[in-house]
C-alpha positions, -999 to +999 in steps of 0.1 A: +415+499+542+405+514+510+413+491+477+425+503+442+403+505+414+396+481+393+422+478+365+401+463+335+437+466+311+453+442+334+423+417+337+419+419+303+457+407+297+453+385+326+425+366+309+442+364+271+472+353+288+457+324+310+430+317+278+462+310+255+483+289+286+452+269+288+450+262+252+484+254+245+482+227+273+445+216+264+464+210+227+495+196+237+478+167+258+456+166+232+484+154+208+503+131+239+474+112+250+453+112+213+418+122+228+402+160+227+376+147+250+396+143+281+409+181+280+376+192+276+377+209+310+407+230+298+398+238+265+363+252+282+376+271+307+397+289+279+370+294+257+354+312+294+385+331+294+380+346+263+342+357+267+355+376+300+382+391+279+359+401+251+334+411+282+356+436+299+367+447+263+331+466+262+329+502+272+313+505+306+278+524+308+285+558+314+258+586+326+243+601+297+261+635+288+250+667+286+242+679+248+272+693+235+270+730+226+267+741+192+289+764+179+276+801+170+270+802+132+297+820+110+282+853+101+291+859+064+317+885+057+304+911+033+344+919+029+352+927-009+381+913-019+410+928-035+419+919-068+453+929-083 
């Protein structure tokens, strides 16, 4: 069985989307039970979210390319021009 590639647009809006659920829980029991400290877990594990969303958000390491031909110079024109 072979699997599909890895899809690093949908991990990457996988991760913002389960970074800002986590968040808005983490700061609505925040407000319910008046204590930061006991959704620390949740607020962490969003903030872990985010570093994987930022990490997949950086190009991947490619082989180095070939040099890129240079065009030929432009020979110049020893065209006069016509002046009316």
């Amino acid at each position: 069985m072979k699997f599909p590639a890895f899809d690093r647009d949908l991990a990457r809006t996988v991760l913002f989307s389960v970074a800002v659920v986590l968040m808005v829980i983490g700061i609505y029991q925040s407000i319910v039970w008046n204590s930061v400290l006991r959704n620390y877990e949740l607020f962490m594990l969003a903030c872990i979210c985010l570093l994987l969303y930022r990490l997949l958000k950086l190009p991947e390491k490619a082989a180095p390319a070939a040099p890129a031909k240079t065009p030929p110079a432009n020979k110049p024109q020893n065209k006069s021009k016509k002046r009316r």
